[in-house]
N, C-alpha and C positions, 0 to 999 in steps of 0.2 A: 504494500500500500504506500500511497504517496504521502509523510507527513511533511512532506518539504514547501512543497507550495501549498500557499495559503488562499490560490485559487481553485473553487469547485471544478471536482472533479468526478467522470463515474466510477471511481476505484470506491464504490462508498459500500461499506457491510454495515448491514443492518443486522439486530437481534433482538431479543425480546428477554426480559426476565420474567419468570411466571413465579417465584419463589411456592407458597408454601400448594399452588394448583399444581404445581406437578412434584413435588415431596411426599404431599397427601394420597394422592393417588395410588392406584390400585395399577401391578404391572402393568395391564393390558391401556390402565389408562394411559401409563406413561407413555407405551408405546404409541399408542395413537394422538396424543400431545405430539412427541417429535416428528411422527411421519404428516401431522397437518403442519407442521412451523417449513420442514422440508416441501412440502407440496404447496405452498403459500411464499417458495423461493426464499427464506428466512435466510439467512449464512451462520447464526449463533444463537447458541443459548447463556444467559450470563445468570450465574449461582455466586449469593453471596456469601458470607460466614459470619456467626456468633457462637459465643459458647457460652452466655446466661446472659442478655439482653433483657434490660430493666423489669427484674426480677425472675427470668430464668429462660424466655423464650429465646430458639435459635434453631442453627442446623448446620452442621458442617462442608464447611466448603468443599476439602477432597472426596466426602463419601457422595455431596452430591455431584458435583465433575464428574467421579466415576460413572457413576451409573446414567448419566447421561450419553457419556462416551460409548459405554460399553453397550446401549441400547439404541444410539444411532450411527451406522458407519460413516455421514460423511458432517451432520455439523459439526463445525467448533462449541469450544466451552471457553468463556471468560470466567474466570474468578473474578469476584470485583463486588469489594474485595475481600482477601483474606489477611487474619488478623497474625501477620507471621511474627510481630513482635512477644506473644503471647506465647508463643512455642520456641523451642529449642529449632536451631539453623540445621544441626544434625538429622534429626526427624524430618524435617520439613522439604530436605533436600533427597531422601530416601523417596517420599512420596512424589516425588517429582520425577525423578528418576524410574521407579514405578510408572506411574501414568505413562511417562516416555516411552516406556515398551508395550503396553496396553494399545493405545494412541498416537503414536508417534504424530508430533506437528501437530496438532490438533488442540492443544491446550495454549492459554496463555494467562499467566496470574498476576493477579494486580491483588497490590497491599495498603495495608494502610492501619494507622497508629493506635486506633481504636479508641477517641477521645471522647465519643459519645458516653458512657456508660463507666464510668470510675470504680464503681464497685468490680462490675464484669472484671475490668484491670487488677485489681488488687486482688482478689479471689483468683487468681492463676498466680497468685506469687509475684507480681512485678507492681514496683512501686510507680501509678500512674506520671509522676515526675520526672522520671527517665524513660520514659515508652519511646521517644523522640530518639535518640540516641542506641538504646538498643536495637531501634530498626534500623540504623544506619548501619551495627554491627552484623547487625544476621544480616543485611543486604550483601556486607562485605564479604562473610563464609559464605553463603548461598554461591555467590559471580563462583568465588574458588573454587568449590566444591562442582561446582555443574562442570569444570574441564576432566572431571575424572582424575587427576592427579593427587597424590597425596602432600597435605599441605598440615604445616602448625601454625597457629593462631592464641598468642596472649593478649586479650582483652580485658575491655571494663568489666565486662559480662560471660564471656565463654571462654574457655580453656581448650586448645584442642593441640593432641599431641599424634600424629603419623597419622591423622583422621582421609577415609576418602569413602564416597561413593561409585559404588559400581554394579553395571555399566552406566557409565557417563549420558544423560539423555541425548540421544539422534533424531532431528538436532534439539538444540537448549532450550528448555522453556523459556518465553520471553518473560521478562519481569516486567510491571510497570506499575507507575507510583499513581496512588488517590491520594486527594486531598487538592490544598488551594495554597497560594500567597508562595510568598519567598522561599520558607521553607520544601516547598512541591518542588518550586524549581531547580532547587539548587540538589534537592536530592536526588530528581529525574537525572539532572546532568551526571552527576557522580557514580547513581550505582542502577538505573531502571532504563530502557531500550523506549519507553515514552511514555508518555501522559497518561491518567483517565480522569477526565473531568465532571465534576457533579455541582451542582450548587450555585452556577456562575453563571449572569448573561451572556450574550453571543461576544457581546465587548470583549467583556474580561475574558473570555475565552482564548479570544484570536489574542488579549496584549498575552496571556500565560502562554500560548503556543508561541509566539514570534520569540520571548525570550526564551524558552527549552531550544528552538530549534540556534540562536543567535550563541546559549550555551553551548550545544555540541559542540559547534565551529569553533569556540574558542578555548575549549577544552581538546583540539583534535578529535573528537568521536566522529565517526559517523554516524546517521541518525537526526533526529530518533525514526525507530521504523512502526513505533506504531502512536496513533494521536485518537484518543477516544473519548467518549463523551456519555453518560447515564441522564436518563430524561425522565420523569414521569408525564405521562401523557392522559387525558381521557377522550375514547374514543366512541364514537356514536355522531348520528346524521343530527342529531340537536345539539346545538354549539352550547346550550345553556344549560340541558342538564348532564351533559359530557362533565362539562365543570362541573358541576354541582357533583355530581358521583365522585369524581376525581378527590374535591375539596375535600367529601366526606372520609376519604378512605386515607388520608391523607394527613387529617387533622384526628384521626384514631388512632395511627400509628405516631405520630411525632407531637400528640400532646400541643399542636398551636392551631390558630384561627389558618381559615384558608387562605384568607389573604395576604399571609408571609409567603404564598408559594404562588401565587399569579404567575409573575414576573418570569418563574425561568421554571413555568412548567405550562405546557400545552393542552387544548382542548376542543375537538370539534370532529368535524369530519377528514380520513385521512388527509386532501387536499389542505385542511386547516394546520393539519400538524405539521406535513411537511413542510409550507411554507414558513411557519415556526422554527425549524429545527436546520431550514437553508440558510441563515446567517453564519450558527457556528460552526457548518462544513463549509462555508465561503472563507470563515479563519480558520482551517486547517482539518477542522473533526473528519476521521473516517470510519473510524470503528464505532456505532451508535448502538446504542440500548436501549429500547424504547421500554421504560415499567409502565404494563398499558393497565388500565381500568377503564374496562367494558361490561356491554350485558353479560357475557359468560367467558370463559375462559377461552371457547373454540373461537367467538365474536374476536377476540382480543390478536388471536393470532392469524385469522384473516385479514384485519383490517389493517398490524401493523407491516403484514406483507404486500398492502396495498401504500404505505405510506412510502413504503422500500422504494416501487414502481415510480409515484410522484416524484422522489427526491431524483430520482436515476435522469428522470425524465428530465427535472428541474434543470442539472447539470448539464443535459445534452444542448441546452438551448443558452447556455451564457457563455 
């Protein structure tokens, strides 16, 4: 994918998160979940992670990848993201490794610091005040340990003496960083292959990509190669109660009025969404997640394979 220019392009992958409609689910549902996201030209499925979310709710990132993977043979899986400051660099690189021979190419994981939830943090043992810093660390084990070589490592945090994983994944799971501001960027630059943005207008989107991509350059990297974007969206041919679903589902999960989420979440018919969500692939986004709220879960994955079409199309014509 192209995250270099920051002019629209058709290199664009759509995908959908369906979190806990396809967790819940009964195998056969699951199966017929992937093979409509496949048949509706989807490119991804994005699975997030918790492990006791404001008072115990969650689900695991690798168990769900797995069995996404292992029950569709040709989408991708985004993690996005998972909480690798929470876990040992050792484990985390085993599972990656793992999935590599499962899937080879198919996976890509995106992390992040886990700032929501303090408790969540403290209850795994790490003291919310250094989560920032320890993922800088496991980012640094993770790069090493993915060349398959045996490497030691004295840290703030881990100890690692003749440590390797093997076989080395073919090829390496990409890393990439969530989150926002200075700190996003300056750690995409140092240890993540690109972005995934959430939370940001199309603005602040495109200033955060021009300075990741202005970083590579001046760190020698090339890159980044991947530039992604998490949206929630609500989908339905009434623009008014698209929103209104949206707000509701929205403002149960994150505890605020709907109206903190206007601004940088979308609602209407797919034609409405895409045209929403064509500014921040105009500043770089390629990789898109659409978190849909529709009539039904099938509703959700028709429609954002219909969003997919508009944005494609969007880009053919500028």
């Amino acid at each position: 994918m192209s995250a270099h220019n920051p002019t629209m392009t058709t290199d664009i992958e759509l995908g959908v998160a369906l979190n806990d409609a396809f967790l819940e689910a009964s195998p056969r549902r699951r199966r017929d979940l992937l093979a409509r996201m496949e048949d509706a030209g989807l490119d991804h499925l994005t699975v997030g992670d918790h492990i006791s979310f404001h008072g115990g709710v969650g689900f695991d990132g690798f168990v769900a990848a797995s069995t996404a993977l292992a029950t569709s043979d040709t989408l991708n899986v985004l993690m996005g993201v998972y909480l690798a400051g929470l876990r040992h660099p050792m484990a985390t690189a085993r599972q990656l490794a793992t999935v590599g021979q499962i899937a080879p190419g198919r996976l890509t994981l995106g992390v992040g610091v886990a700032g929501e939830d303090r408790r969540e943090v403290a209850n795994m043992g790490v003291d919310p005040a250094s989560r920032g810093r320890r993922m800088d660390e496991t980012l640094e084990v993770l790069r090493r340990l993915a060349t398959g070589e045996t490497i030691d490592h004295e840290g703030e945090f881990f100890r690692l003496e003749g440590a390797s994983i093997l076989p080395a994944p073919q090829p390496r799971v990409p890393i990439v960083i969530g989150g926002g501001g200075e700190v996003a960027v300056r750690r995409t630059v140092e240890h993540g292959d690109g972005w995934l943005g959430m939370w940001c207008s199309a603005r602040r989107y495109a200033a955060t990509h021009r300075q990741i991509v202005d970083g590579f350059a001046a760190a020698g990297r090339e890159g980044p190669t991947f530039a992604g974007l998490n949206i929630w969206v609500g989908l339905g041919a009434d623009a008014a109660a698209a929103r209104a679903a949206l707000g509701e589902r929205m403002s149960a999960l994150y505890n605020l009025p709907p109206e903190k989420f206007q601004h940088i979440s979308a609602a209407g018919t797919p034609d409405d969404v895409a045209a929403f969500v064509a500014p921040y692939v105009d500043g770089g986004a390629r990789t898109i997640t659409l978190i849909p709220v529709a009539g039904s879960t099938d509703a959700a994955i028709e429609l954002s394979g219909q969003v997919r079409e508009r944005l494609r199309a969007l880009a053919a014509v500028r």
